[in-house]
Biopython code that builds the backbone (N, CA, C, O; Angstrom):
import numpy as np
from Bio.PDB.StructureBuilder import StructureBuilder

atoms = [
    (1, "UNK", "N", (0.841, -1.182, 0.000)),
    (1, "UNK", "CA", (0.000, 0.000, 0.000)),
    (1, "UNK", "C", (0.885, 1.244, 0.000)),
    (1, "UNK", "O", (1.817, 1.421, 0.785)),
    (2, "UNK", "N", (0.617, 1.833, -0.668)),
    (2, "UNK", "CA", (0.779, 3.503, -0.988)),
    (2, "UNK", "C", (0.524, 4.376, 0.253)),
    (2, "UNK", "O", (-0.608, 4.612, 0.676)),
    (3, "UNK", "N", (2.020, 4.984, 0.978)),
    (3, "UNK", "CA", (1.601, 5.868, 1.803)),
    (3, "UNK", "C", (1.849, 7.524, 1.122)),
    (3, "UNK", "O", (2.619, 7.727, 0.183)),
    (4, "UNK", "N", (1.206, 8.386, 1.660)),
    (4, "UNK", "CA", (0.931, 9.865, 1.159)),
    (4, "UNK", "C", (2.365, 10.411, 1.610)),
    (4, "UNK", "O", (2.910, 10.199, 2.693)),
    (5, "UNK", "N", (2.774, 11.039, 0.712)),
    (5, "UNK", "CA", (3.526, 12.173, 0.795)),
    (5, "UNK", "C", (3.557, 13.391, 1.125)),
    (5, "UNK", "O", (2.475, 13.613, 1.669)),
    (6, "UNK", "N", (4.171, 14.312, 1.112)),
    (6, "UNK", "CA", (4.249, 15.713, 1.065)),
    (6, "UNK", "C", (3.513, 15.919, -0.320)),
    (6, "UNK", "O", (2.424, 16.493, -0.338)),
    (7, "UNK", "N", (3.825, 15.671, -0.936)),
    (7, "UNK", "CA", (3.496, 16.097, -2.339)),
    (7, "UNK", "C", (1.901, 15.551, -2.482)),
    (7, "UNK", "O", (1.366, 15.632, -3.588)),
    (8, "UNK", "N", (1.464, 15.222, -1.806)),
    (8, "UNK", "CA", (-0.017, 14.728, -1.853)),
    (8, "UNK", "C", (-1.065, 15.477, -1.348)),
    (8, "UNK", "O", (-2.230, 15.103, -1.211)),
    (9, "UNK", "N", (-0.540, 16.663, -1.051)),
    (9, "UNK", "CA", (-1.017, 17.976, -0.317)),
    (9, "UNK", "C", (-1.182, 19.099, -1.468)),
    (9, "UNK", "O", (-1.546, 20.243, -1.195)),
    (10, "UNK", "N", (-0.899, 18.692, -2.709)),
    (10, "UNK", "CA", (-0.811, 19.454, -3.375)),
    (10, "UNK", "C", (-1.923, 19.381, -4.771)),
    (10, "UNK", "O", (-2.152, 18.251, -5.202)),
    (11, "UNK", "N", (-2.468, 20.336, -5.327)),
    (11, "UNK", "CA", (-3.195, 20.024, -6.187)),
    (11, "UNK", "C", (-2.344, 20.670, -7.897)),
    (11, "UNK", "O", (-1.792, 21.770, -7.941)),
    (12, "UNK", "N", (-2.414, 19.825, -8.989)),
    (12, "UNK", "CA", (-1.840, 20.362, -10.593)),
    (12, "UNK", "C", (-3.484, 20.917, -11.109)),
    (12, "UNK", "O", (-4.544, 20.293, -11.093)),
    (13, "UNK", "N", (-3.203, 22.258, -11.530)),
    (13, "UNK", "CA", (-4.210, 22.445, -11.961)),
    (13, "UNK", "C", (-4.517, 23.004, -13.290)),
    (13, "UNK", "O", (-3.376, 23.454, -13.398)),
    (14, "UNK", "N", (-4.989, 23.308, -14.223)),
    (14, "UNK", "CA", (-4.692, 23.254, -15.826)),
    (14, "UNK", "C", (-6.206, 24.015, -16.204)),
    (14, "UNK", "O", (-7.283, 23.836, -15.636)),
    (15, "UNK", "N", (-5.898, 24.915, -17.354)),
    (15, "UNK", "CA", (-6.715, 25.775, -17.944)),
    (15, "UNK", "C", (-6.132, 25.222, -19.433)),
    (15, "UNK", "O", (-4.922, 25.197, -19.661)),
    (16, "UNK", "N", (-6.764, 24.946, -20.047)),
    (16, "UNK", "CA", (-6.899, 25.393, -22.102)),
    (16, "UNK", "C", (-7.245, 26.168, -22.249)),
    (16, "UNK", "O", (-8.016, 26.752, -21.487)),
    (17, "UNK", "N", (-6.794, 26.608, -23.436)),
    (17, "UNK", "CA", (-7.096, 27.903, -24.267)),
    (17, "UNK", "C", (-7.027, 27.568, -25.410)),
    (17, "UNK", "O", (-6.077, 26.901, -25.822)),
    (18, "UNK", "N", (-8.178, 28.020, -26.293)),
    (18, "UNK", "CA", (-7.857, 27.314, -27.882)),
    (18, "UNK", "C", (-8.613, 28.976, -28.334)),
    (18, "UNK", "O", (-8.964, 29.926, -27.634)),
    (19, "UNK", "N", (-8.634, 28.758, -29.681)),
    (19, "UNK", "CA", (-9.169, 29.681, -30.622)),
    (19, "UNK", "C", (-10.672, 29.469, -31.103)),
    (19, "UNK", "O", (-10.976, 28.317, -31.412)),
    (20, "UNK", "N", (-11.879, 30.700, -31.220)),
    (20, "UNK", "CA", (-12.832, 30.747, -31.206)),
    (20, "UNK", "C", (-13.041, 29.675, -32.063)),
    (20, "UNK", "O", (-13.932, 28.989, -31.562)),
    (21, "UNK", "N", (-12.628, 29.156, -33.188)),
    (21, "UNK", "CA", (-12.972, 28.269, -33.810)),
    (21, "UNK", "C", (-12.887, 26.699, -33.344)),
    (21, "UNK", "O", (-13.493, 25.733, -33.807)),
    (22, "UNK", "N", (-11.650, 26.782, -31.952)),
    (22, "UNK", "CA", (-11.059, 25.159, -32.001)),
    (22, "UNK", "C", (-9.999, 24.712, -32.844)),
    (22, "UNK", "O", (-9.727, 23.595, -33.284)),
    (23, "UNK", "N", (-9.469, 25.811, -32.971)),
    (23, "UNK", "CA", (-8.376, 25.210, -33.907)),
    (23, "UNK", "C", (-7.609, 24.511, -33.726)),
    (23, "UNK", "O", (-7.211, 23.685, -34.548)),
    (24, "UNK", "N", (-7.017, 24.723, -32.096)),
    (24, "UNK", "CA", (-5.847, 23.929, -31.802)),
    (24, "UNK", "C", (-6.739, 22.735, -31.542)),
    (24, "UNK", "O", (-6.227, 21.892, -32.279)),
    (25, "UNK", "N", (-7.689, 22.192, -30.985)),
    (25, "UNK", "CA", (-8.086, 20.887, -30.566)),
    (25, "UNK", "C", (-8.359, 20.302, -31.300)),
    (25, "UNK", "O", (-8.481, 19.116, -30.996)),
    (26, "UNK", "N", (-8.706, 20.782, -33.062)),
    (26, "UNK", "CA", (-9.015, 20.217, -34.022)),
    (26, "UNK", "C", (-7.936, 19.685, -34.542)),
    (26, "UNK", "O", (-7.937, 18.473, -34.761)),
    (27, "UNK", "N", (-7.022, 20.316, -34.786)),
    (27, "UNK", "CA", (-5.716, 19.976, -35.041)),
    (27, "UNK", "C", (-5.254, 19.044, -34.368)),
    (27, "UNK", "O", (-4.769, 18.086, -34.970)),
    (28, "UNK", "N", (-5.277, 19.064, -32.842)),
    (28, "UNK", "CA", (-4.444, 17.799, -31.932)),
    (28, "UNK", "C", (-5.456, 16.642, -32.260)),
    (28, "UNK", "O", (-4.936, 15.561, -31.984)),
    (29, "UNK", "N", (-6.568, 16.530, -32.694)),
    (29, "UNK", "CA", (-6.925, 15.035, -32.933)),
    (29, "UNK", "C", (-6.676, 14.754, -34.415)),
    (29, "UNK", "O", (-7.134, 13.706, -34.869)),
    (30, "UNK", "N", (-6.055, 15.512, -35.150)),
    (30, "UNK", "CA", (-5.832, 15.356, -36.479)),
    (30, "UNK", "C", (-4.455, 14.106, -36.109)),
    (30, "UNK", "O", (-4.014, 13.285, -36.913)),
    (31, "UNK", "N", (-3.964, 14.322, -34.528)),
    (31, "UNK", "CA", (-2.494, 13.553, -34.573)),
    (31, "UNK", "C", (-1.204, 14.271, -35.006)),
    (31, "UNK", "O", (-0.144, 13.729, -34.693)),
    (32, "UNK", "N", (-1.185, 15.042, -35.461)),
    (32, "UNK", "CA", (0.480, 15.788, -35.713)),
    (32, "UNK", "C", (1.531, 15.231, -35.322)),
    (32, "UNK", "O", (1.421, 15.011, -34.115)),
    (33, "UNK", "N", (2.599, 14.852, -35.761)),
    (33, "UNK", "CA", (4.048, 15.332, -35.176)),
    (33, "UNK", "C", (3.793, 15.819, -33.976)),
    (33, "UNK", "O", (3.524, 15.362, -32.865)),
    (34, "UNK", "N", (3.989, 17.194, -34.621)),
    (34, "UNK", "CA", (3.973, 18.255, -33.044)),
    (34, "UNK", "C", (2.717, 19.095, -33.018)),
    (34, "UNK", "O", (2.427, 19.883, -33.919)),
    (35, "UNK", "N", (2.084, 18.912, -32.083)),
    (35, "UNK", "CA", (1.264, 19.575, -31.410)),
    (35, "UNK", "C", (1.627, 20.766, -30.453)),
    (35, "UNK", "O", (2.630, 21.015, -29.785)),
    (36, "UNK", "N", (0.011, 21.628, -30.710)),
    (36, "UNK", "CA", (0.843, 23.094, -29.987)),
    (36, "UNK", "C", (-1.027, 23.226, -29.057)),
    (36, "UNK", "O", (-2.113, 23.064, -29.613)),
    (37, "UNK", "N", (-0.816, 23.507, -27.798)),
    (37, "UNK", "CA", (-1.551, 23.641, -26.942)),
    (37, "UNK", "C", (-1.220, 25.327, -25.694)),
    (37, "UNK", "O", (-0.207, 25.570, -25.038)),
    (38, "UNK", "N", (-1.966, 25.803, -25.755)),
    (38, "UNK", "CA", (-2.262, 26.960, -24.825)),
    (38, "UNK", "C", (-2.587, 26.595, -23.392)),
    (38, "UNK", "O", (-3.750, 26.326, -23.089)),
    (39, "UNK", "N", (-1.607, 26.576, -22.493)),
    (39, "UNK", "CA", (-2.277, 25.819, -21.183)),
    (39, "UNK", "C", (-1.595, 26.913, -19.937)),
    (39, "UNK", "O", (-0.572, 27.594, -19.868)),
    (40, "UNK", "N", (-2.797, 26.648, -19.012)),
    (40, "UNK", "CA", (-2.185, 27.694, -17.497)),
    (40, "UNK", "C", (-2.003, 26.785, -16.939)),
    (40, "UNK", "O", (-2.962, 26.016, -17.011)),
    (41, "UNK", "N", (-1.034, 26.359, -16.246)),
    (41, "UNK", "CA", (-0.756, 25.461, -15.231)),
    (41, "UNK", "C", (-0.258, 26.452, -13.723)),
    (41, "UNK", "O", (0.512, 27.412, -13.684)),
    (42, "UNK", "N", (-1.002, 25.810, -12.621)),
    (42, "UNK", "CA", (-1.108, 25.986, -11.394)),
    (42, "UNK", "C", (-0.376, 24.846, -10.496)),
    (42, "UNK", "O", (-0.632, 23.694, -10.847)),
    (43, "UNK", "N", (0.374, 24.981, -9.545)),
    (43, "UNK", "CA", (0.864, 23.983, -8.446)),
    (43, "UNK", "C", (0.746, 24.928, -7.142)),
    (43, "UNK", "O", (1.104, 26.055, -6.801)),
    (44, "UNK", "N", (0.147, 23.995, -6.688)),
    (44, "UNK", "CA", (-0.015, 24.643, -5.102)),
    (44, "UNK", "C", (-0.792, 23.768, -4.061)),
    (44, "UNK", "O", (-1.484, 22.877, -4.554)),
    (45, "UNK", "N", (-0.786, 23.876, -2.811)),
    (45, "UNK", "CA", (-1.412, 23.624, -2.393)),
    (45, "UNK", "C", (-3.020, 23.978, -2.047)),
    (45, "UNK", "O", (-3.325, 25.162, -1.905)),
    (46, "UNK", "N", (-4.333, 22.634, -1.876)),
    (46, "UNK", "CA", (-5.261, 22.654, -2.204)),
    (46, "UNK", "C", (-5.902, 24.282, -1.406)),
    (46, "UNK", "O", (-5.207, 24.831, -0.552)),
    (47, "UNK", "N", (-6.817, 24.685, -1.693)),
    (47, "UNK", "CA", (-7.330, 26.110, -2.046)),
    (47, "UNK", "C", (-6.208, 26.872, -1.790)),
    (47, "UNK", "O", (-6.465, 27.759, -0.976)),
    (48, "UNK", "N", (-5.128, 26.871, -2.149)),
    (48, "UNK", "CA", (-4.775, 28.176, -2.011)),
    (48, "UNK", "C", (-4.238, 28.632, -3.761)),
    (48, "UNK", "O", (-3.850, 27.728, -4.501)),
    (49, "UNK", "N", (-4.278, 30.013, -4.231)),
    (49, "UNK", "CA", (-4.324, 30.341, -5.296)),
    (49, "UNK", "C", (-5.622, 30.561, -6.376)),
    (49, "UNK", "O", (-6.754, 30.131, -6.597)),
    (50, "UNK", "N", (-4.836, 31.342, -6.782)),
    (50, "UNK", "CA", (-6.578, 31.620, -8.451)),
    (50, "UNK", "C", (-6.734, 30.376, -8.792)),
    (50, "UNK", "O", (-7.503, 29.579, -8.254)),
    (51, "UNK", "N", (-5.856, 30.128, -9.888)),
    (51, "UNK", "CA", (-5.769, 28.709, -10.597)),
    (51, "UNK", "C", (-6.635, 27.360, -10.069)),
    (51, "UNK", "O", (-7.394, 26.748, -10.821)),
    (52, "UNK", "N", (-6.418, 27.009, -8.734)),
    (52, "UNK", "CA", (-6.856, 26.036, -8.089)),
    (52, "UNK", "C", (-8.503, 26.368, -7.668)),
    (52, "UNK", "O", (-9.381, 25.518, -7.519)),
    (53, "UNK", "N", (-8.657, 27.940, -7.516)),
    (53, "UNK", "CA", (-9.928, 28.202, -7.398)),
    (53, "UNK", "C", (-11.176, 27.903, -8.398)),
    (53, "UNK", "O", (-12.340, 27.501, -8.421)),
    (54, "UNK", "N", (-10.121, 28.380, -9.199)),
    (54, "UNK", "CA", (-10.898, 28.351, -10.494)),
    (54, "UNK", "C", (-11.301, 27.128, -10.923)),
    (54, "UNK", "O", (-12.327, 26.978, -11.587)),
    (55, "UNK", "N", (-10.396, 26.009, -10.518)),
    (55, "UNK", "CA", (-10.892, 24.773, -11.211)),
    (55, "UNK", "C", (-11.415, 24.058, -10.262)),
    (55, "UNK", "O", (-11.363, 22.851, -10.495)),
    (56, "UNK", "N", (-11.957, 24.385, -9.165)),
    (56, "UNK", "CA", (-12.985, 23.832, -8.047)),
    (56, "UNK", "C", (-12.141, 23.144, -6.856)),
    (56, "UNK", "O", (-12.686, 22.494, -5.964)),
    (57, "UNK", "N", (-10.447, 23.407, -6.958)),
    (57, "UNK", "CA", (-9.905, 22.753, -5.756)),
    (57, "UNK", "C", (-10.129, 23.476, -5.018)),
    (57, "UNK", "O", (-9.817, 23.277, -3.844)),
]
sb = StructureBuilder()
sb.init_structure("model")
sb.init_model(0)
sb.init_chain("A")
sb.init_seg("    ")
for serial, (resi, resn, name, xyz) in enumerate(atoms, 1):
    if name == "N":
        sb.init_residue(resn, " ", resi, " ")
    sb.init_atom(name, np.array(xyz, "f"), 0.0, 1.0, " ", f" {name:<3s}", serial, name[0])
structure = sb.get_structure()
């Protein structure tokens, strides 16, 4: 069994951003090579910060 860490106190939290049309998400299921994604990433611990607010931690 899996005991908790420090790091288990913590929440990753993630925003997309694409273009009014969807372009980029249309594109990433097209499969590409390389893919290009718009992302906010948050680390912190649980409620503290915008980011984490925002995404209901």
């Amino acid at each position: 069994m899996m005991e908790m860490d420090a790091y288990g106190e913590h929440t990753i939290c993630n925003i997309y951003l694409d273009t009014s049309d969807y372009r980029l998400i249309r594109r990433s299921i097209e499969k590409p090579v390389y893919k290009e994604k718009v992302r906010l990433r948050s680390y912190g611990r649980r409620g503290g910060g915008v980011l984490p607010r925002l995404c209901g931690a």
